[in-house]
N, CA, C and O atoms as a GROMACS GRO file, in nm:
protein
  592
    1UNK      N    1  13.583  13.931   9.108
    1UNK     CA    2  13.542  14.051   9.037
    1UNK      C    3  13.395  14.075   9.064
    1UNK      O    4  13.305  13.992   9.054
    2UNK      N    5  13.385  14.197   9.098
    2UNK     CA    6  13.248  14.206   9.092
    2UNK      C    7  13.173  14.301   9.005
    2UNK      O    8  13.216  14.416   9.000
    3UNK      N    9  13.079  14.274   8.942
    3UNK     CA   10  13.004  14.355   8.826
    3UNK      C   11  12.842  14.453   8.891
    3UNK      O   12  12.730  14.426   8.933
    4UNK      N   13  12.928  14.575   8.863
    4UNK     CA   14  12.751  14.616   8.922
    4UNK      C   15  12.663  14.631   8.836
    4UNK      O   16  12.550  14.595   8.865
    5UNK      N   17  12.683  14.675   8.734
    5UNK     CA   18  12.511  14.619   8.640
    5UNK      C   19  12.601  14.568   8.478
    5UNK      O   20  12.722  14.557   8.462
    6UNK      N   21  12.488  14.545   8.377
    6UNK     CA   22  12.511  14.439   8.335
    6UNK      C   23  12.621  14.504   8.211
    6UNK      O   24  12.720  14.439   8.177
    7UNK      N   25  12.594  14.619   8.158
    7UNK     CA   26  12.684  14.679   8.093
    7UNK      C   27  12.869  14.685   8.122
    7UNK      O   28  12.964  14.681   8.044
    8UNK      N   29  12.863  14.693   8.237
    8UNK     CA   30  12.947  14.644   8.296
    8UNK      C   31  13.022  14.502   8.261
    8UNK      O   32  13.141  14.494   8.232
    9UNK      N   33  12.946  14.413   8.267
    9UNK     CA   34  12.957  14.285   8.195
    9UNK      C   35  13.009  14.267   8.126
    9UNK      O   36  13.113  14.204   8.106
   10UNK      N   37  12.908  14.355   8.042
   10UNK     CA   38  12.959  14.315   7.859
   10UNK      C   39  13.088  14.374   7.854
   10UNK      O   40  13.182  14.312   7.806
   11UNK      N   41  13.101  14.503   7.905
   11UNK     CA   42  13.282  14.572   7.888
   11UNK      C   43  13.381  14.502   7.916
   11UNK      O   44  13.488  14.511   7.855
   12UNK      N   45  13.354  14.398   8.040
   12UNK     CA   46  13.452  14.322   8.116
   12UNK      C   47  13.522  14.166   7.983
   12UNK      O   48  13.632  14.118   7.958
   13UNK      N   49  13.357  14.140   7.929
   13UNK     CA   50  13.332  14.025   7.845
   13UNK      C   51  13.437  14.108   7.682
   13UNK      O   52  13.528  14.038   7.638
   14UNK      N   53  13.420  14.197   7.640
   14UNK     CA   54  13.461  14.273   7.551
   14UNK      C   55  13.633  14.251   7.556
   14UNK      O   56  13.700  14.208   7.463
   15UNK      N   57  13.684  14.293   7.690
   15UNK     CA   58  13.851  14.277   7.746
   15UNK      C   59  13.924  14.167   7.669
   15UNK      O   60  14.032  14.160   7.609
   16UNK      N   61  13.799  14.064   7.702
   16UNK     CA   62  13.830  13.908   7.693
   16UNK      C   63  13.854  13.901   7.540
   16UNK      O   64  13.747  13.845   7.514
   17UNK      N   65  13.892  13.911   7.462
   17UNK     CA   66  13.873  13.862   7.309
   17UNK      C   67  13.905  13.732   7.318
   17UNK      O   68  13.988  13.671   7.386
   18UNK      N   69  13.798  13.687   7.212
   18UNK     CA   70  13.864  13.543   7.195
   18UNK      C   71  13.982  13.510   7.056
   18UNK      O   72  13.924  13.495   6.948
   19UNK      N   73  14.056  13.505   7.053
   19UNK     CA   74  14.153  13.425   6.934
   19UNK      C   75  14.080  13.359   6.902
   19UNK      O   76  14.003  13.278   6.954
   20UNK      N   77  14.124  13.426   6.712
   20UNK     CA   78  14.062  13.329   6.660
   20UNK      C   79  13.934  13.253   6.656
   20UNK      O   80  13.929  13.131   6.641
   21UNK      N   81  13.839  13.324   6.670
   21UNK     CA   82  13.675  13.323   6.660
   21UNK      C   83  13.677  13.229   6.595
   21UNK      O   84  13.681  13.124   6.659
   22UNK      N   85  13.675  13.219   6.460
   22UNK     CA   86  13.672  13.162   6.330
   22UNK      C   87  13.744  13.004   6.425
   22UNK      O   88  13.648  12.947   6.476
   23UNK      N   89  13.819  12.960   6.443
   23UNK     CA   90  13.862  12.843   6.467
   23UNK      C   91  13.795  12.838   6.578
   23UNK      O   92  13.813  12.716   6.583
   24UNK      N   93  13.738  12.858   6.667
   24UNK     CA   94  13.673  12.815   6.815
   24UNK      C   95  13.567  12.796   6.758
   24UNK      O   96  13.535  12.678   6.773
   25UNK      N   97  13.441  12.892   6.657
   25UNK     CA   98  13.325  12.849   6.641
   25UNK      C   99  13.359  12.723   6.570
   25UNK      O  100  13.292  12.629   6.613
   26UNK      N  101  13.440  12.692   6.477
   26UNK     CA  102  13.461  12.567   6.409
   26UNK      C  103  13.467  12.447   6.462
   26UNK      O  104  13.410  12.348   6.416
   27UNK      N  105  13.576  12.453   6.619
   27UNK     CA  106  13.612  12.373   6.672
   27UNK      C  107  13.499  12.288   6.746
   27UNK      O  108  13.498  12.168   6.768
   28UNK      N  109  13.386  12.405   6.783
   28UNK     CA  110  13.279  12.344   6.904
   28UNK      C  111  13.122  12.293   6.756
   28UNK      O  112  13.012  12.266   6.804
   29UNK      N  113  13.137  12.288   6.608
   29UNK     CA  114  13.078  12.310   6.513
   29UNK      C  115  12.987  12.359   6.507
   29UNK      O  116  12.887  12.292   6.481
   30UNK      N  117  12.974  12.512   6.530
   30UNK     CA  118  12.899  12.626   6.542
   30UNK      C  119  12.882  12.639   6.351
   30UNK      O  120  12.970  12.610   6.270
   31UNK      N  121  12.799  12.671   6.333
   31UNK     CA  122  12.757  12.734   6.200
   31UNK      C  123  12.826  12.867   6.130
   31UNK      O  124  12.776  12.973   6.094
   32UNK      N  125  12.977  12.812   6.127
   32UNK     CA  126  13.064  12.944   6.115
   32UNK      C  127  13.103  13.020   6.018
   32UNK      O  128  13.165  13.126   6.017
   33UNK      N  129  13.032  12.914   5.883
   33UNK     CA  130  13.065  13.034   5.753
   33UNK      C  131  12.896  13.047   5.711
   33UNK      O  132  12.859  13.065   5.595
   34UNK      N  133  12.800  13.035   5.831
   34UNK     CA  134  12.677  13.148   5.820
   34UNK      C  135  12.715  13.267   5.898
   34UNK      O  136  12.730  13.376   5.842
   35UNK      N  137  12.737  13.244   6.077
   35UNK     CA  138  12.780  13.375   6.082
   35UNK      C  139  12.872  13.437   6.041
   35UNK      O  140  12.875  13.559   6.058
   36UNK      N  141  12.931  13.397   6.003
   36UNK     CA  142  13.087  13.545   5.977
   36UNK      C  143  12.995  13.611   5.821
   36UNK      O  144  13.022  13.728   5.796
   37UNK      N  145  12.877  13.529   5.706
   37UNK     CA  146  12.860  13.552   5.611
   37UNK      C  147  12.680  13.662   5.682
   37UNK      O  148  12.618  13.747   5.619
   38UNK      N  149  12.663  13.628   5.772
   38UNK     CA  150  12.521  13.720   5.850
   38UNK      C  151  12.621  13.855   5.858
   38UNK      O  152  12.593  13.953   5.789
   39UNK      N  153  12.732  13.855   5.940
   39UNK     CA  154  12.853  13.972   5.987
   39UNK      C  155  12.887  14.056   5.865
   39UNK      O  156  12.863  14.177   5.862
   40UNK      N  157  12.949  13.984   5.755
   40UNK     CA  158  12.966  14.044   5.636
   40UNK      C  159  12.838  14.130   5.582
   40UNK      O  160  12.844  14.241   5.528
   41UNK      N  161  12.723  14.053   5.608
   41UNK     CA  162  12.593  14.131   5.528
   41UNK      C  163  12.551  14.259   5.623
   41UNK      O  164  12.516  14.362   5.567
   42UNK      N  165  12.553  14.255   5.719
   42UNK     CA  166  12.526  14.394   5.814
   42UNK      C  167  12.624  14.456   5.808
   42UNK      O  168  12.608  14.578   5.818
   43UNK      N  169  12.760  14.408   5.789
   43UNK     CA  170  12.861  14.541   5.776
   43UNK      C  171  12.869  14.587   5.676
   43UNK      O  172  12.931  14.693   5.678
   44UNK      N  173  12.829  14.553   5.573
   44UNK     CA  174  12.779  14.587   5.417
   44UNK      C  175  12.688  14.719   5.435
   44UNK      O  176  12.717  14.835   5.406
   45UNK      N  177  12.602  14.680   5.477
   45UNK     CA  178  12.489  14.760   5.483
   45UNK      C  179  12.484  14.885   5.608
   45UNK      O  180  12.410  14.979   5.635
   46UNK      N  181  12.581  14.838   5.651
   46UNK     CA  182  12.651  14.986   5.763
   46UNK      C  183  12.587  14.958   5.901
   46UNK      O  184  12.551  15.057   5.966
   47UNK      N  185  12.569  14.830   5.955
   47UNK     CA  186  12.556  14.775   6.079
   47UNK      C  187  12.652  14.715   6.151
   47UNK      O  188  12.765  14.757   6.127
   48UNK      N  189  12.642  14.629   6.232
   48UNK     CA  190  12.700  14.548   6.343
   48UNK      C  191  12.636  14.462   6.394
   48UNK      O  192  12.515  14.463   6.418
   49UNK      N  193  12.745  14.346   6.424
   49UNK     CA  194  12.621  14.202   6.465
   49UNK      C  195  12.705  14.178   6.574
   49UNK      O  196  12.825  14.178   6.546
   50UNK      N  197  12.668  14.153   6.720
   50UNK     CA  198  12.749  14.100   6.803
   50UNK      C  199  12.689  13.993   6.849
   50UNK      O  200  12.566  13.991   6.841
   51UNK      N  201  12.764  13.873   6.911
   51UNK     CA  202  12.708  13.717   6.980
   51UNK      C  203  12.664  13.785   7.146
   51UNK      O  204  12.726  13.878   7.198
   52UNK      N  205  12.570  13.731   7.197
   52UNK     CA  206  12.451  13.696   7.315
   52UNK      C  207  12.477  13.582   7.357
   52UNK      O  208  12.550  13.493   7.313
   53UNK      N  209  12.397  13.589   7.465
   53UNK     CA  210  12.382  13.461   7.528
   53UNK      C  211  12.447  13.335   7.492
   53UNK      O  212  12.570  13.340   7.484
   54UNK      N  213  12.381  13.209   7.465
   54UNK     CA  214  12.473  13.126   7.498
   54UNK      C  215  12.599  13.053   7.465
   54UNK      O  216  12.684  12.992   7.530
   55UNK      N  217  12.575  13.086   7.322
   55UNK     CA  218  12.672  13.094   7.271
   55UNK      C  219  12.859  13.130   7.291
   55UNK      O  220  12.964  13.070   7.270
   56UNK      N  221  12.805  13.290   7.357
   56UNK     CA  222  12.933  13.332   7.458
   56UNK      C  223  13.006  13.258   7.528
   56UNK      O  224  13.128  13.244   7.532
   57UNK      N  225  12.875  13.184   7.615
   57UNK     CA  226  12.905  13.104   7.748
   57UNK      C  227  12.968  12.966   7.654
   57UNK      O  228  13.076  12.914   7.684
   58UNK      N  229  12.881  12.917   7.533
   58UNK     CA  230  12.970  12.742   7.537
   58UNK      C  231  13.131  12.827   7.493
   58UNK      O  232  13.213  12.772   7.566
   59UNK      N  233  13.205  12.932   7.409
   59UNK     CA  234  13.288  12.962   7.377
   59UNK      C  235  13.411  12.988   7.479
   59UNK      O  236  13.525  12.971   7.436
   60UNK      N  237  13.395  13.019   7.580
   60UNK     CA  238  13.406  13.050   7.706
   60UNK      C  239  13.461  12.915   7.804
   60UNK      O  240  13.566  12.918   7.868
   61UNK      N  241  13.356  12.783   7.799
   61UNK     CA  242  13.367  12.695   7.845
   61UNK      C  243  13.426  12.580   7.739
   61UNK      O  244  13.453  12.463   7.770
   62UNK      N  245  13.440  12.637   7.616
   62UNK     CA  246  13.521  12.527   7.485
   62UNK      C  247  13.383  12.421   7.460
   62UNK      O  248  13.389  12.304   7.425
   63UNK      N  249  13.278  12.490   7.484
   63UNK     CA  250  13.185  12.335   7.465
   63UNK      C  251  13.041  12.369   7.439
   63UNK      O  252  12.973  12.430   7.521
   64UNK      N  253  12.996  12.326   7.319
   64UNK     CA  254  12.858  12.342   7.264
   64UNK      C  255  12.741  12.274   7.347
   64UNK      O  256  12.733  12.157   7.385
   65UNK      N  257  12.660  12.371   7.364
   65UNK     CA  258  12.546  12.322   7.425
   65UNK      C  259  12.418  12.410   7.360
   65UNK      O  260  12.308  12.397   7.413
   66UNK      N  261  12.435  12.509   7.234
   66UNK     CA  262  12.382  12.525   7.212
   66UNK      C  263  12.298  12.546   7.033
   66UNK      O  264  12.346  12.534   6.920
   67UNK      N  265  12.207  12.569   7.065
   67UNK     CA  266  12.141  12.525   6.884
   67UNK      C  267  12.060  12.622   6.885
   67UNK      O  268  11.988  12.608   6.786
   68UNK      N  269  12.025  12.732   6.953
   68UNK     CA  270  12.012  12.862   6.914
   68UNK      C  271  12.093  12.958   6.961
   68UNK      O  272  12.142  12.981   7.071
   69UNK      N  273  12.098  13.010   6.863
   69UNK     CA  274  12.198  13.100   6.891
   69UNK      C  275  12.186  13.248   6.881
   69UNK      O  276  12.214  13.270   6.764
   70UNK      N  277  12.160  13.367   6.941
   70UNK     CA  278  12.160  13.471   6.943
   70UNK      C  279  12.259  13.588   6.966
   70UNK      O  280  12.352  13.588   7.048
   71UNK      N  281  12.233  13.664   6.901
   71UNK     CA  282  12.311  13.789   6.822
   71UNK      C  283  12.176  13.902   6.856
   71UNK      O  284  12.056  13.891   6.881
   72UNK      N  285  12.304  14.045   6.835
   72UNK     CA  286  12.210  14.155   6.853
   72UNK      C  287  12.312  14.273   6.731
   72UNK      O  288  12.433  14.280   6.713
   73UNK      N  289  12.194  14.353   6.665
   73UNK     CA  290  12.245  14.426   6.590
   73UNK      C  291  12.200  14.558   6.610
   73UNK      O  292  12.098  14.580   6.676
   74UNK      N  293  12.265  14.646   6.563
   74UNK     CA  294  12.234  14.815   6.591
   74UNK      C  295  12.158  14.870   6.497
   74UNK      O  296  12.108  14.981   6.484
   75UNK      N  297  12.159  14.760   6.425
   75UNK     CA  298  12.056  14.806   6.256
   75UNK      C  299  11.922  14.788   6.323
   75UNK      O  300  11.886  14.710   6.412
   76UNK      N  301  11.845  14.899   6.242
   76UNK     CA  302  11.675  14.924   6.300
   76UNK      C  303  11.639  14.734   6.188
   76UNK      O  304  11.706  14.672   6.106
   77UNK      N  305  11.505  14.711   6.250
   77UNK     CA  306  11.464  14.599   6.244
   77UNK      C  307  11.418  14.611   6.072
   77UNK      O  308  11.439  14.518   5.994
   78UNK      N  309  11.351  14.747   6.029
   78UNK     CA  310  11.336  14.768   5.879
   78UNK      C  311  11.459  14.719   5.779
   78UNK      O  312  11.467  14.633   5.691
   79UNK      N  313  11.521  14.784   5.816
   79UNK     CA  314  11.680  14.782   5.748
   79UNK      C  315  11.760  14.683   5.706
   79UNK      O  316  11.831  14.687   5.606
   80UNK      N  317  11.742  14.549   5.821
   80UNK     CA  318  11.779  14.459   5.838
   80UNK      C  319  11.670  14.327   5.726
   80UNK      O  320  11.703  14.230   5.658
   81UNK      N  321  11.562  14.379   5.750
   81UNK     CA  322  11.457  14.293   5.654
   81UNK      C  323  11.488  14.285   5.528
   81UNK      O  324  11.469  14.184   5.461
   82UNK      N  325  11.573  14.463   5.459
   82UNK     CA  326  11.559  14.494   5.358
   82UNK      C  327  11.692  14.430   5.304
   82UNK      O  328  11.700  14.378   5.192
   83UNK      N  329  11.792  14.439   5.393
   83UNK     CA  330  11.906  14.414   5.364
   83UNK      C  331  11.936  14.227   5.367
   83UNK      O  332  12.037  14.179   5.314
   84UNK      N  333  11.852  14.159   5.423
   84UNK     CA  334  11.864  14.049   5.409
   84UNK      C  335  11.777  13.988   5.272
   84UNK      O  336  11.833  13.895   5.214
   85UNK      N  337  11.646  14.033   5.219
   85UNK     CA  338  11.598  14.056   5.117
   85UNK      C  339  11.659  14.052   4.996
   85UNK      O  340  11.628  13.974   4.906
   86UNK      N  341  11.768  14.156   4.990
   86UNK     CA  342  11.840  14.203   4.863
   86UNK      C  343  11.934  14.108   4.865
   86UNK      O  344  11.958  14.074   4.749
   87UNK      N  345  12.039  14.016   4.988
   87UNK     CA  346  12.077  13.939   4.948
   87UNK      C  347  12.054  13.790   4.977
   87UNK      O  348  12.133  13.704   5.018
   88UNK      N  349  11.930  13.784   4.946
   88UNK     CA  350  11.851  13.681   4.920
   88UNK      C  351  11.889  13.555   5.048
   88UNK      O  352  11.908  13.434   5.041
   89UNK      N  353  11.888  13.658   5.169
   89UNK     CA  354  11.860  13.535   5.286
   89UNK      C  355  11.746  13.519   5.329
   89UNK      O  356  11.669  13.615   5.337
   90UNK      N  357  11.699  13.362   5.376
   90UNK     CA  358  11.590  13.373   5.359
   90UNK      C  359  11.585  13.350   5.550
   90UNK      O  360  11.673  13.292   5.613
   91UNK      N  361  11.452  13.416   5.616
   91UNK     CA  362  11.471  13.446   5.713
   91UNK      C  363  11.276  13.464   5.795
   91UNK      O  364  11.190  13.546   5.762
   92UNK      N  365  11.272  13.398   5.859
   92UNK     CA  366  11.115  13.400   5.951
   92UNK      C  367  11.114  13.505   6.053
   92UNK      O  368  11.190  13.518   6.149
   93UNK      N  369  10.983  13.603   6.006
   93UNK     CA  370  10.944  13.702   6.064
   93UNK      C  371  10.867  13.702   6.221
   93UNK      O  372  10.829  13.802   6.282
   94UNK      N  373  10.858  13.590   6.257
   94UNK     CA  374  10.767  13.559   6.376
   94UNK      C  375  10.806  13.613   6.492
   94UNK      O  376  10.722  13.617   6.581
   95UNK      N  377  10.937  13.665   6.519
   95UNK     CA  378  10.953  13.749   6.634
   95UNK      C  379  10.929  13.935   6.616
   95UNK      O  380  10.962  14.014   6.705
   96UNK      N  381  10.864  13.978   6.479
   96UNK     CA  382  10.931  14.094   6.436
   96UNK      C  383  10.884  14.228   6.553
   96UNK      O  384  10.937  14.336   6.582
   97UNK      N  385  10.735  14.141   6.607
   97UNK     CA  386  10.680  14.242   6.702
   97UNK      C  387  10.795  14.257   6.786
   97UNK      O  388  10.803  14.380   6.794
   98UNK      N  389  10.885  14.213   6.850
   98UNK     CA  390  11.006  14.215   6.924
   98UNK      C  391  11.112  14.239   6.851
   98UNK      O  392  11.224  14.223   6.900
   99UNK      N  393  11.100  14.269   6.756
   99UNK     CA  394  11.247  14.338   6.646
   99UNK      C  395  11.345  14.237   6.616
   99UNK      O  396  11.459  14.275   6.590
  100UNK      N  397  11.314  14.099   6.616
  100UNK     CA  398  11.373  13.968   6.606
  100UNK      C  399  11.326  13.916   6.472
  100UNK      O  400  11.210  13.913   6.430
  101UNK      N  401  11.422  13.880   6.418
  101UNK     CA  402  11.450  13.774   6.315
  101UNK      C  403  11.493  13.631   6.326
  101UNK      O  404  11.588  13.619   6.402
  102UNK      N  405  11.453  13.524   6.275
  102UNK     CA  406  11.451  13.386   6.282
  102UNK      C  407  11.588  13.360   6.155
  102UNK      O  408  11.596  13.437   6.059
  103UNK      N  409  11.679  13.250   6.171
  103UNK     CA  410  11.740  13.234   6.055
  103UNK      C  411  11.721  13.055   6.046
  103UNK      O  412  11.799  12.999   6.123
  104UNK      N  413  11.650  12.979   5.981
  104UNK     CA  414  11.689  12.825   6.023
  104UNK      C  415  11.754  12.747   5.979
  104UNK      O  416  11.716  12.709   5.868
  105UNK      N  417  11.863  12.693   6.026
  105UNK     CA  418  12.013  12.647   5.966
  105UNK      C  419  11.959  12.520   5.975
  105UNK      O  420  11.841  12.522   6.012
  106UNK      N  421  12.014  12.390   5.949
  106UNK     CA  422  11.995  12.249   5.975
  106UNK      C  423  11.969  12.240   6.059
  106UNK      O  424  11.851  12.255   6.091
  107UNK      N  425  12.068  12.208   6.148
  107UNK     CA  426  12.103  12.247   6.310
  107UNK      C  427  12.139  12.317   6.407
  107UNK      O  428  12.222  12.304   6.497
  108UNK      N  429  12.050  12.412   6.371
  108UNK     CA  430  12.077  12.523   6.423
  108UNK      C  431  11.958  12.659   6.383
  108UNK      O  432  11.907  12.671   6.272
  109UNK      N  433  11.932  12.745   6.492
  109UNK     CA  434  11.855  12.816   6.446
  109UNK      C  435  11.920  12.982   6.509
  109UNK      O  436  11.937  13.003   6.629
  110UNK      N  437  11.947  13.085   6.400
  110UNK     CA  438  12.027  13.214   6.415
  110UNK      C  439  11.908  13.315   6.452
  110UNK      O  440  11.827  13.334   6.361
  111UNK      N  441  11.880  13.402   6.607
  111UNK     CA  442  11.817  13.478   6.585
  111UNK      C  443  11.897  13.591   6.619
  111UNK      O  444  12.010  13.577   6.666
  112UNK      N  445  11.825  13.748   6.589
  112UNK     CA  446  11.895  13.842   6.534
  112UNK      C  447  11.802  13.966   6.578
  112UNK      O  448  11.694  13.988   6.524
  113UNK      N  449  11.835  14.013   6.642
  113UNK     CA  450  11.712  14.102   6.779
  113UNK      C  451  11.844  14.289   6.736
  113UNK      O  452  11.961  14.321   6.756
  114UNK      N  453  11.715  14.352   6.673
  114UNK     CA  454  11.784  14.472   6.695
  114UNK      C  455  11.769  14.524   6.835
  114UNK      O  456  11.694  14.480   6.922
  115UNK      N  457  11.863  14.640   6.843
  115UNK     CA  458  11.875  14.674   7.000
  115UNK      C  459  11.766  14.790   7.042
  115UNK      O  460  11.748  14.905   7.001
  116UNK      N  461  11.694  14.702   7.149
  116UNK     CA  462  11.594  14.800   7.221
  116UNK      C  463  11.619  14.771   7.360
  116UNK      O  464  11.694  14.702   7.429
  117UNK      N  465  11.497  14.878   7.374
  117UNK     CA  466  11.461  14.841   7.556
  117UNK      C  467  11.295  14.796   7.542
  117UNK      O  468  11.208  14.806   7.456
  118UNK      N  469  11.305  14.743   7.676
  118UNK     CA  470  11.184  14.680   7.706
  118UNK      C  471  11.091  14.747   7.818
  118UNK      O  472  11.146  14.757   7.927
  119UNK      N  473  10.995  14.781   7.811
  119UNK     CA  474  10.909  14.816   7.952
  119UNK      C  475  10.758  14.773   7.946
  119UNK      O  476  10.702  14.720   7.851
  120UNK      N  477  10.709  14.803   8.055
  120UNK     CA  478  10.575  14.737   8.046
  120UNK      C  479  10.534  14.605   8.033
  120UNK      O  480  10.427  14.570   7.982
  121UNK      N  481  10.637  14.516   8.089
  121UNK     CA  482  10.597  14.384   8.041
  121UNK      C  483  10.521  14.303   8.140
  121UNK      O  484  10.465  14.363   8.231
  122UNK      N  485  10.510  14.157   8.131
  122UNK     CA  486  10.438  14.040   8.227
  122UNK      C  487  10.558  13.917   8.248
  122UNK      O  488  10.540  13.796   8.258
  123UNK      N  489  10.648  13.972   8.250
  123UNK     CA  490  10.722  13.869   8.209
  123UNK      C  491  10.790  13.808   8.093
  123UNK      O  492  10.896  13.745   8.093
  124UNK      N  493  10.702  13.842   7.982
  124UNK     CA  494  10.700  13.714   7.852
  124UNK      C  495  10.681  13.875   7.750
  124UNK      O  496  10.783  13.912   7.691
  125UNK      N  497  10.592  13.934   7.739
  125UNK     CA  498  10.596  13.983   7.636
  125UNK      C  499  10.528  14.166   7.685
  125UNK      O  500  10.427  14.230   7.716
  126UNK      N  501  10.741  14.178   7.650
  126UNK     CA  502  10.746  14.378   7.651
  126UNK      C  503  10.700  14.412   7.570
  126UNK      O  504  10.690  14.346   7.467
  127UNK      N  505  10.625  14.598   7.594
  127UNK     CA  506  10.660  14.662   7.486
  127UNK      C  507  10.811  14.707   7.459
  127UNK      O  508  10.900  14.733   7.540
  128UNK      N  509  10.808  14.708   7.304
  128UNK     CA  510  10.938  14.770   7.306
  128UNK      C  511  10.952  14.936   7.270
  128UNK      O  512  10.864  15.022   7.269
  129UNK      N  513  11.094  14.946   7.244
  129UNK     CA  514  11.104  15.079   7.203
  129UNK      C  515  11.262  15.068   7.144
  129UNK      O  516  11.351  15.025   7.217
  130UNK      N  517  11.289  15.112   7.002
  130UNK     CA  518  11.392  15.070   6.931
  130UNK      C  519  11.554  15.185   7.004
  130UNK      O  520  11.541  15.292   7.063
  131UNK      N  521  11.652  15.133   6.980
  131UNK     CA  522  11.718  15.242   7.088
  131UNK      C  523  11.842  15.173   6.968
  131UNK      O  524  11.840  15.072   6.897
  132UNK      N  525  11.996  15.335   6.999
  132UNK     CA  526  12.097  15.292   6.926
  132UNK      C  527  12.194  15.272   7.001
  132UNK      O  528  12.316  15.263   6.982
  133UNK      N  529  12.100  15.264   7.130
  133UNK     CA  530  12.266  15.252   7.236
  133UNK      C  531  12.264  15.108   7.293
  133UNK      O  532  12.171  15.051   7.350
  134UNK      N  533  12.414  15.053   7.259
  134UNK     CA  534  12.436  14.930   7.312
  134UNK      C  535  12.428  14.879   7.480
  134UNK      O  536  12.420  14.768   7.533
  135UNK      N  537  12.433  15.013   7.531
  135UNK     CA  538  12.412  15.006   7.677
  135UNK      C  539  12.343  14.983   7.731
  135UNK      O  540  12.343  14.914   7.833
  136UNK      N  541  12.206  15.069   7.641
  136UNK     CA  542  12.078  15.085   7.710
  136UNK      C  543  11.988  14.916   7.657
  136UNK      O  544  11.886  14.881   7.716
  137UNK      N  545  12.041  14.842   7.558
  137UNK     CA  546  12.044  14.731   7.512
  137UNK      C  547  12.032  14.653   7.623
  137UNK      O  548  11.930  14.610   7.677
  138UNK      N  549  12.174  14.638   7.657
  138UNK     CA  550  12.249  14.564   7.829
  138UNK      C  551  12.199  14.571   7.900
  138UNK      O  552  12.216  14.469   7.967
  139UNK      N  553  12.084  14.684   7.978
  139UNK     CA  554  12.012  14.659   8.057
  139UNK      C  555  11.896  14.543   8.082
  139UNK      O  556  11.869  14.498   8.193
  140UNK      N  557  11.832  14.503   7.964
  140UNK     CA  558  11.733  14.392   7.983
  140UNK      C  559  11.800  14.319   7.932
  140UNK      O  560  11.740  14.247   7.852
  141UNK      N  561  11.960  14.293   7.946
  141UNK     CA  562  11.989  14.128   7.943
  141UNK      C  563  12.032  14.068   8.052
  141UNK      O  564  12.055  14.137   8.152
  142UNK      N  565  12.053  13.903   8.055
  142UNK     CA  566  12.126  13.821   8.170
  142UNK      C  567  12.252  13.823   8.169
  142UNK      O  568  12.308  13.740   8.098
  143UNK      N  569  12.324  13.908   8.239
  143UNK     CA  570  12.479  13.862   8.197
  143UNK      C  571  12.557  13.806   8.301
  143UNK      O  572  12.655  13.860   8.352
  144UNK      N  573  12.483  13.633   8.346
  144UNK     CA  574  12.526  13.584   8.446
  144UNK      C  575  12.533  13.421   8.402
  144UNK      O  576  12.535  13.314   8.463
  145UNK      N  577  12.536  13.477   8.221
  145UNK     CA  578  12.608  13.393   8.122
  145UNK      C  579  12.508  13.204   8.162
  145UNK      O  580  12.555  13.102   8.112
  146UNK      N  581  12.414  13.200   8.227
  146UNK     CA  582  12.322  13.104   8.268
  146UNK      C  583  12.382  13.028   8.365
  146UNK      O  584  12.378  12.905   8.370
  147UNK      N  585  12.452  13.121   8.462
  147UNK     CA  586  12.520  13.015   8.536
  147UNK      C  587  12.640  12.928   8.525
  147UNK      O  588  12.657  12.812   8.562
  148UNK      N  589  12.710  13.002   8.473
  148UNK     CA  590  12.853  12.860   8.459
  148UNK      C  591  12.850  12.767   8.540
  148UNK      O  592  12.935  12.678   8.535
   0.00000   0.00000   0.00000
């Protein structure tokens, strides 16, 4: 199969459902009644949370390799502050210039990046610009899943 850009990807990745989420994050001991309870709180509040990076990939391969874990939501980065606030999650602001949220589990750390684009960067640190399209999202990601 071949993918010409990365949106593409994600549609192809989308096809794929996994059965039974809930028992696979369990199985590989992913932190699974925080996310499905992060999922519940943005769909509350009239958002969407979808899984990133590597996560995808250990789910994919049946096998944990990872302890951060990232997600992307369509909720503006305000919204999301406010809405985690009210139900009293507690959550580190240190990415916010990048529209990222910190969550720190035991073992495990949940971050939570509303959807933008990036330009102007050095490598390390874009400006951003907040966007509602999941597509235009897909463009500044890797979706070559780190190499299987």
């Amino acid at each position: 199969m071949t993918v010409k850009n990365s949106f593409q990807a994600f549609l192809v990745m989308k096809k794929r459902k996994i059965k039974d989420l809930r028992k696979n994050l369990n199985k590989l001991n992913f932190p699974t009644d925080e996310i499905f309870n992060l999922n519940k709180v943005i769909k509350k509040y009239g958002g969407e949370l979808r899984m990133i990076g590597g996560i995808c990939r250990d789910l994919i391969l049946n096998k944990n390799n990872s302890k951060d874990l990232d997600f992307v939501t369509n909720m503006q980065i305000n919204k999301l502050l406010t809405c985690f606030e009210k139900e009293k999650i507690n959550f580190l602001k240190s990415g916010l210039k990048y529209g990222c949220i910190k969550i720190l589990l035991t073992d495990f750390t949940i971050e939570i990046t509303s959807l933008r684009k990036d330009f102007d960067y050095d490598g390390r640190r874009p400006r951003i610009e907040y966007t509602k399209s999941w597509k235009e999202d897909s463009y500044r990601r890797d979706f070559t899943i780190n190499a299987i």
